[in-house]
C-alpha positions in Angstrom: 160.7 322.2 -8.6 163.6 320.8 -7.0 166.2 322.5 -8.9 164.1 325.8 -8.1 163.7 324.8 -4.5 167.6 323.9 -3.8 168.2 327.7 -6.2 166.1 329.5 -3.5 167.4 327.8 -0.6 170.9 328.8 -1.4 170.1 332.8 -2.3 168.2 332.3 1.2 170.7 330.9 3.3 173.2 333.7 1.2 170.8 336.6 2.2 170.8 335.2 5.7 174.5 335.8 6.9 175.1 338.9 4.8 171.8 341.1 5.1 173.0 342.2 9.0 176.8 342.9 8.1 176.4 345.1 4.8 175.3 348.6 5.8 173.9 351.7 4.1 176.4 354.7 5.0 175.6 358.2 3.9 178.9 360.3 3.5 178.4 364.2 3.7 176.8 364.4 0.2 177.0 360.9 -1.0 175.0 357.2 0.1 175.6 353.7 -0.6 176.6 350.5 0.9 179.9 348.9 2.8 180.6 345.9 3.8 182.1 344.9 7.3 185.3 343.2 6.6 187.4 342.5 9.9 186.4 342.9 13.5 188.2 345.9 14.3 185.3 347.9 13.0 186.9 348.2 9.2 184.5 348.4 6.3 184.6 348.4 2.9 183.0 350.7 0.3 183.6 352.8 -2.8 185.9 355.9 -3.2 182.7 357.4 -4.9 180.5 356.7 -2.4 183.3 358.6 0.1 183.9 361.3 -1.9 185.3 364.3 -0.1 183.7 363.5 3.1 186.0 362.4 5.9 183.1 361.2 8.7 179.8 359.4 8.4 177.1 357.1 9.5 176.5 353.3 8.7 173.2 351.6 9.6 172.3 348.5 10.1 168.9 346.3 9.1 168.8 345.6 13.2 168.5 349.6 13.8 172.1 350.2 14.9 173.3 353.4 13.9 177.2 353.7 13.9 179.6 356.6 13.5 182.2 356.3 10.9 185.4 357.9 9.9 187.7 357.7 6.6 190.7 356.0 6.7 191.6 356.3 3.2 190.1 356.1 -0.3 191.7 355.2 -3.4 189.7 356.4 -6.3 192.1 354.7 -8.6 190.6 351.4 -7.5 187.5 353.0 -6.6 187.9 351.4 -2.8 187.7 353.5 0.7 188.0 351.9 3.7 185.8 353.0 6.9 186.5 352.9 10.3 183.8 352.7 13.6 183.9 354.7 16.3 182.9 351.7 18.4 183.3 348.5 16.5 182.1 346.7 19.5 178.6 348.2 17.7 179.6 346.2 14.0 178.7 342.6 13.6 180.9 340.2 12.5 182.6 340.6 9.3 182.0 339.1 6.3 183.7 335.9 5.2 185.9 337.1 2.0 186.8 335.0 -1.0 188.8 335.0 -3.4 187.4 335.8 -7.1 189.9 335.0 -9.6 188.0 331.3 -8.9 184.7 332.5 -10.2 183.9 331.3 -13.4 181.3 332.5 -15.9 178.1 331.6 -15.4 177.9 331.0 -11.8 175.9 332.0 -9.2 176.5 335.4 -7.2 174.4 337.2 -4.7 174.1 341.1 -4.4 173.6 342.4 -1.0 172.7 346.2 -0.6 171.2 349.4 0.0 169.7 350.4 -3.6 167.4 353.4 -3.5 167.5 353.7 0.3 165.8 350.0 0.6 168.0 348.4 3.2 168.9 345.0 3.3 168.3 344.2 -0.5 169.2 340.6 -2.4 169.4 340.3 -5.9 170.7 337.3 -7.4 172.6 336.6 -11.0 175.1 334.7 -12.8 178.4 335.9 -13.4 177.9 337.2 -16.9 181.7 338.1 -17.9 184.7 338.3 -16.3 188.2 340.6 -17.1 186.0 343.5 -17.9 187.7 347.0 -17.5 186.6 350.0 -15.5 188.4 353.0 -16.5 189.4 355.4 -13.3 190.7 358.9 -12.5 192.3 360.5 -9.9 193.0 364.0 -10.9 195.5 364.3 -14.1 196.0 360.3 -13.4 194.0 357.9 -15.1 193.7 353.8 -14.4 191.8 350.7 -15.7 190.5 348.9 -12.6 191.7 345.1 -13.7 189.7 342.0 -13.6 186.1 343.6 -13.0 183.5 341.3 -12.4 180.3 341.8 -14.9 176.9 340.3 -13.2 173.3 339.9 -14.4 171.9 340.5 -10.6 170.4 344.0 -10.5 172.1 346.7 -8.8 170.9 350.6 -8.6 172.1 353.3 -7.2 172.5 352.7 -3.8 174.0 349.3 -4.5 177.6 350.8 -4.5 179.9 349.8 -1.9 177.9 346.4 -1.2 178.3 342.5 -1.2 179.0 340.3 -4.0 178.8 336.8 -2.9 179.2 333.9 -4.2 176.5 330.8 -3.3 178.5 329.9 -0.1 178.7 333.1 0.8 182.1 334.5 0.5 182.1 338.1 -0.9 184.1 337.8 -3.8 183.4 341.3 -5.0 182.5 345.4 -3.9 179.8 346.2 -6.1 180.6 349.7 -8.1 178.6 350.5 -11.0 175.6 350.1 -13.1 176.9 349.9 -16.9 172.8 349.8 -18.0 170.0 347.1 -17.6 171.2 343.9 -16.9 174.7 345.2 -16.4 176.5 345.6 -13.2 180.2 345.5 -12.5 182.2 344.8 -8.8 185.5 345.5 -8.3 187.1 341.8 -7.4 188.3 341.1 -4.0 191.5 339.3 -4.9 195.2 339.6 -4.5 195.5 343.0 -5.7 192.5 344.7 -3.7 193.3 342.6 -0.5 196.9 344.7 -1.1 195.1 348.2 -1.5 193.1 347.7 1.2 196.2 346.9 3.7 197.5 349.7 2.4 194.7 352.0 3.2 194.8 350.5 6.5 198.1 351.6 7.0 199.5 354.5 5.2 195.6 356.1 4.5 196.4 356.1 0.4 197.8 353.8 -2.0 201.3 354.8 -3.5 202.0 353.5 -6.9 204.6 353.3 -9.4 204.8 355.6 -12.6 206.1 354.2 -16.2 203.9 356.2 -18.7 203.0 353.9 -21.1 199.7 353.8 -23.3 199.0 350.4 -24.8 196.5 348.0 -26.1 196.9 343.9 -26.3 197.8 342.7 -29.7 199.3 339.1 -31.1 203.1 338.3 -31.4 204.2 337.3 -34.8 204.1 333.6 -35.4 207.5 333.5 -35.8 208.2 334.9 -32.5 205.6 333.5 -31.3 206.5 329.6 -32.1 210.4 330.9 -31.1 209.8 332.4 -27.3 206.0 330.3 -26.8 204.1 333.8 -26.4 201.1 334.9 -28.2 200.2 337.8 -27.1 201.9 341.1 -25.8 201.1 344.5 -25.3 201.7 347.0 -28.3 202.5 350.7 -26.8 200.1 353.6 -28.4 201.8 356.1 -26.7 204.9 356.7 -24.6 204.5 359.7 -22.4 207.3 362.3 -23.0 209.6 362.6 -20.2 208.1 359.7 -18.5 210.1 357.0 -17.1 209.3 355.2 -20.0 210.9 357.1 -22.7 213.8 357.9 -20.0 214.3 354.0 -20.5 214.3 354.3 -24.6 210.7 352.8 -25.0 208.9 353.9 -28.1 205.3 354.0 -29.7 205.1 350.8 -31.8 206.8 348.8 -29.8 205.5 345.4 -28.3 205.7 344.8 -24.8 206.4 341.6 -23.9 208.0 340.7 -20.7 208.0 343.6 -17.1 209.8 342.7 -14.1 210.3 339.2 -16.0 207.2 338.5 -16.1 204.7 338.2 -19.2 202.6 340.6 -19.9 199.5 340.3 -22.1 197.6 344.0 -21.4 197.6 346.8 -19.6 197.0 345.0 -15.9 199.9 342.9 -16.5 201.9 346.3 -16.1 199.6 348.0 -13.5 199.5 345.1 -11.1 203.4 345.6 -10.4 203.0 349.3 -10.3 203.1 349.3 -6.3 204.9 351.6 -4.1 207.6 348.7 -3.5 208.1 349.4 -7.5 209.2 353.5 -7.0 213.1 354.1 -7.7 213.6 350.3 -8.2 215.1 349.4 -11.8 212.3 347.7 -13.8 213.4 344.9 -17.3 211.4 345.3 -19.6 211.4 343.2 -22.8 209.9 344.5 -26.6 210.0 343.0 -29.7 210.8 346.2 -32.3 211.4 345.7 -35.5 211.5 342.3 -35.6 214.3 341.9 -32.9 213.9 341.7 -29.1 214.8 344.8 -27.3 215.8 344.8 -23.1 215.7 348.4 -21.4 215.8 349.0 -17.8 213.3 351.6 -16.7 212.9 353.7 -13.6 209.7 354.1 -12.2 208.9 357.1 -9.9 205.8 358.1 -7.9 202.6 358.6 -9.3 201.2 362.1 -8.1 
């Protein structure tokens, strides 16, 4: 009874401080939730939930009714950032954390809007972390990295909300339902802390183009007891005409070193594919054929 009582008081006390600052926003077409994240009257939802729309409304559990605007969306990361037209309305933000600390298994708090029902709590465990979400934006196609899989139920409606962990520091924007038992939240972390400042500031993310296709595979032992690296990627494809194949990379090839750092998948690559990346040489190291390989590649803009 303890352990039940102590379990209930934190979801409570999580519920508490997050209920009033997460609201449901309807965008032209589209609903969800978002999640106020600073006090100059900047919130946080999906690039789904956004859509086309460019104005909106947020309400709160209290009955306040705010007017919103787009600042940006980045469907590549599936993130939009709102702005208020009074933030003096908002409450205060959220407390954000950081969720390359969560571990499997622990406890995490979803805070939304599912099926118009504002003010919803679910709790979970984190059920699996690394996960993949696979993006598009137009002709271009992402993986969202490091996607937080969780057991607490979300529906539609959900999307755009609070992931918290038990001291209630959102540590993820909840995005999709994968199927019963399955929800996934794009990680508030080093990487979406960057999109959203750039959101903030420039209304889109610019990244960096290479035009490589790959999938993680294991280095030879001999390599592998040689350099102290056991996994790369190994390239599927290299896009024709790409910065890539400029550079001399080729299908077959196992990537194991960009920008001098290791890489082990596809995220390794992506998460120095920024706009500070465009028109700036790029190493990149490959083992091909048995014998390690150094190019210099030129990334350009991704359109």
């Amino acid at each position: 009874m303890d352990e039940l009582d102590s379990y209930s008081r934190t979801v409570s006390a999580v519920a508490a401080e997050l209920t009033r600052k997460v609201a449901a926003v309807r965008m032209g077409r589209g609903s969800g939730s978002a999640v106020v994240v600073n006090g100059d009257g900047v919130l946080v939802t999906n690039a789904h939930v956004v859509g086309d729309a460019r104005r909106g409304r947020a309400d709160f559990v209290d009955g306040t009714q705010v007017q919103v605007e787009v600042v940006g969306t980045d469907p590549l990361s599936d993130l939009a950032v709102l702005r208020a037209a009074d933030p003096s309305e908002l409450p205060e933000p959220v407390r954000l954390g950081d969720a390359d600390e969560l571990v499997v298994g622990q406890l995490v708090v979803a805070v939304g809007n599912p099926l118009g029902l504002a003010g919803s709590v679910t709790a979970g465990v984190v059920s699996a972390l690394g996960r993949a979400l696979p993006t598009r934006s137009g002709s271009a196609g992402r993986v969202v990295e490091d996607v937080i899989q969780t057991d607490a139920a979300l529906n539609p409606g959900n999307s755009g909300g609070a992931l918290a962990d038990a001291t209630g520091r959102v540590v993820g924007i909840n995005t999709a339902v994968a199927g019963v038992g399955l929800g996934l939240a794009v990680p508030v972390n080093a990487t979406t802390r960057r999109i959203v400042a750039a959101l903030l500031a420039d209304g889109r993310v610019r990244r960096a183009y290479l035009g490589v296709v790959g999938t993680p595979a294991p280095v030879p032992a001999s390599v592998a007891d040689r350099y102290g690296r056991r996994n790369g990627l190994r390239l599927a494809e290299v896009i024709g005409g790409s910065p890539a194949a400029e550079a001399g990379l080729r299908a077959g090839d196992l990537v194991l070193d960009v920008g001098r750092n290791p890489v082990h998948d596809a995220q390794g690559i992506q998460r120095q594919l920024f706009g500070d990346a465009i028109g700036v040489p790029l190493p990149v190291t490959v083992l091909r054929n048995g014998a390690m390989v150094d190019v210099i590649a030129m990334p350009t803009e991704l359109g």
